[in-house]
Each structure stands twice: as structure tokens, then as C-alpha cells.
C-alpha positions in Angstrom: 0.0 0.0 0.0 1.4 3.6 -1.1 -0.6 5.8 1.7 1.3 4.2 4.8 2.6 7.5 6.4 6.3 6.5 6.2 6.2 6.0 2.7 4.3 9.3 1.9 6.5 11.2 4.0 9.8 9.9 2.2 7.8 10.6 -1.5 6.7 14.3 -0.6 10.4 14.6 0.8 11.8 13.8 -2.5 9.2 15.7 -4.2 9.8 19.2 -2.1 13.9 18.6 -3.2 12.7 19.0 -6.8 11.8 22.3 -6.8 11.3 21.8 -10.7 8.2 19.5 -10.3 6.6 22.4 -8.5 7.5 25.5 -8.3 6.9 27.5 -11.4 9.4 30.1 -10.9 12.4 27.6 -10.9 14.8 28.0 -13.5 14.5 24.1 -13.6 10.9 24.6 -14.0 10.5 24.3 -18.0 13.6 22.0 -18.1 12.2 18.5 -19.6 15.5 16.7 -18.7 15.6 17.9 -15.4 12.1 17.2 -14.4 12.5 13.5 -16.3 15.1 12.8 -14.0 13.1 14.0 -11.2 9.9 11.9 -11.9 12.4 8.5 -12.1 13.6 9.4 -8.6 10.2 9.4 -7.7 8.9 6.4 -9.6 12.1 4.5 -8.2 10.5 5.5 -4.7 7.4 4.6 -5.9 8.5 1.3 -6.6 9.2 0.4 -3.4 5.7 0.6 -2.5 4.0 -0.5 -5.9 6.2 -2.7 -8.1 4.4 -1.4 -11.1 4.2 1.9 -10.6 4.5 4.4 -13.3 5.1 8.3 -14.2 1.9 8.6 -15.0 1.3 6.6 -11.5 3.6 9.5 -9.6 2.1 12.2 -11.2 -1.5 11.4 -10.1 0.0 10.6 -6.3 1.4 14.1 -6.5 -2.1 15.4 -7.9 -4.4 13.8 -5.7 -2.0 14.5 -2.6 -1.7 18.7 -3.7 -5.8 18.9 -4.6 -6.2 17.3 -0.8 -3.5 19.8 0.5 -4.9 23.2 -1.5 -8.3 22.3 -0.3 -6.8 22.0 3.6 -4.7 25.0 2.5 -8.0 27.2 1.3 -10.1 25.8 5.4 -6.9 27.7 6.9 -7.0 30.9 5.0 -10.8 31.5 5.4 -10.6 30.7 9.1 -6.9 31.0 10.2 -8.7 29.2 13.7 -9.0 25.8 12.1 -6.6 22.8 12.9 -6.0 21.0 9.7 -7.4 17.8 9.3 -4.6 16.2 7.5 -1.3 14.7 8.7 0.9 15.8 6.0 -0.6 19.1 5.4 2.5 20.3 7.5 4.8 18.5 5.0 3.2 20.1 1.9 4.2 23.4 3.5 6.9 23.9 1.1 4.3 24.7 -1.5 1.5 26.6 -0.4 2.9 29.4 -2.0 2.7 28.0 -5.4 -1.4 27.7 -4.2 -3.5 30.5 -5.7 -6.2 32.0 -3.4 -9.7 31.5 -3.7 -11.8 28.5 -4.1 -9.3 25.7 -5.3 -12.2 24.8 -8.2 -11.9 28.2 -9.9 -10.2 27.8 -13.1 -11.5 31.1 -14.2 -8.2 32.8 -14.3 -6.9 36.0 -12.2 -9.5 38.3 -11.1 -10.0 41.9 -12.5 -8.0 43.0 -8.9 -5.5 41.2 -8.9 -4.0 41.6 -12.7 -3.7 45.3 -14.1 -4.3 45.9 -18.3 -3.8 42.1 -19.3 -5.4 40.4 -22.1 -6.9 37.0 -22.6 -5.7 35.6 -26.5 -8.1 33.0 -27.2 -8.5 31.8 -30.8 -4.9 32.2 -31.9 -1.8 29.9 -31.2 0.9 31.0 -29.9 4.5 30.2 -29.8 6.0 30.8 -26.9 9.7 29.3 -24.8 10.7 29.0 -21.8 14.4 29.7 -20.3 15.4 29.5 -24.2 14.2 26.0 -24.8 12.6 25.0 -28.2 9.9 26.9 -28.7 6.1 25.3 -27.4 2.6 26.2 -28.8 -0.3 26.8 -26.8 -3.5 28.1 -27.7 -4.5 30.9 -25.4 -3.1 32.5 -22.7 -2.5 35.7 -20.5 -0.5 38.6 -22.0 0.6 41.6 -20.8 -0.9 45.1 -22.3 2.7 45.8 -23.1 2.0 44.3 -26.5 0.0 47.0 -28.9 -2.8 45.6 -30.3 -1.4 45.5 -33.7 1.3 43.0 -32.3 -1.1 41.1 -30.6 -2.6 40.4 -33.4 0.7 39.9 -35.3 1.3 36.8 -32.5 
């Protein structure tokens, strides 16, 4: 079994020493190699719990162990009086920056108050890299209003 405390506490261990896995600001961040290596270490670890574990088998233990801890995360901010309920919320410390506020469903994006003159680009893709990698596409996403709109459209 994979939730025995000892084991989870050695996995989100590993996980908080690769800051590339989860903190978006990390140079590491957009490294692919790096954050490869990264998921093996914790598929190895993994592995030692479930003999067939996977990457894919990781990255849904880290999902389902952060959507547990942001929920936790969101009790405390709205009443700074309640006693978290779970045992490694304390553990998953190391990221509750990385948490946005608000309700932990809300995929709406930033609200007006907290982003100033920023546009959403929906229809259009848009090539974009990251720390000088090859470039990626993605189809949408937040831009500052330092662009003009005739290079908005140009992108």
C-alpha cells in the first residue's frame, strides 16, 4: 500500500527537493530533462511501494496529494482558527505558495483585482519558450498590455 505514512512522508520529501516538479518560478521549472530525471527518482520510490508503478502513476499521487492539500490550504485561509485535518498538510508546507487563493475549483483565471491591463488571446496559437528551450505552442493564454494591439494580433 502507497498511503502508509512512512512512505508518503519519504515521497513528498523527495518531491519538495525537486523544486522543478513544482514551483513554477524555478529555473528548472521548464527543463524537460531535469524534471524526467526528477519523476524516475520518484517512480524508483514509488516502486518500493507499488512494483508497477508508473510516471503517470507519480504524477496522479502528487495530484491527488496537492488537490487534498490546497483544499486543507484554502479551510486555513478563510478561518486562520482551524486545525488542519490532515497529517501531511504540514509536509506540503513547502508549497503553499505556489497555491492561488480563492476556491481551489476556480479555473476562471486572475481576477480583475489582482491583474492590471492584461489580455486574454483566445483563438490564436501561440509560440512561446521558456528559459530559451525550443519553442512550445499553446492556444491561449494571458498577455501583458505591453504588447499593442497590432502586435497582438501579429502573435
Amino acid at each position: 500500500m502507497d498511503n502508509r505514512p512512512e512512505f508518503l512522508t519519504a515521497f513528498i520529501q523527495l518531491y519538495e527537493r525537486h523544486p522543478c516538479l513544482w514551483r513554477a518560478r524555478d529555473p528548472g521549472y521548464c527543463n524537460r530533462r531535469l524534471k524526467e530525471a526528477a519523476y524516475e527518482e520518484l517512480v524508483a520510490l514509488h516502486r518500493t511501494a507499488v512494483p508497477d508503478a508508473t510516471r503517470d502513476t507519480v504524477r496522479r499521487k502528487i495530484n491527488n496529494l496537492r488537490c487534498a492539500f490546497r483544499k486543507e490550504l484554502n479551510r486555513v485561509r478563510r478561518d486562520p482558527a482551524h486545525r488542519p485535518a490532515l497529517w501531511y498538510y504540514e509536509l506540503l508546507g513547502f508549497c503553499a505558495d505556489q497555491e492561488p487563493r480563492g476556491r481551489s475549483g476556480d479555473r476562471r483565471g486572475p481576477r480583475a483585482s489582482e491583474v492590471s491591463h492584461t489580455h486574454y488571446i483566445t483563438p490564436t496559437t501561440i509560440e512561446y519558450s521558456c528559459a530559451g528551450l525550443p519553442s512550445h505552442r499553446a492556444s491561449g493564454m494571458w498577455l501583458s498590455s505591453d504588447l499593442s494591439a497590432d502586435e497582438s494580433d501579429d502573435v
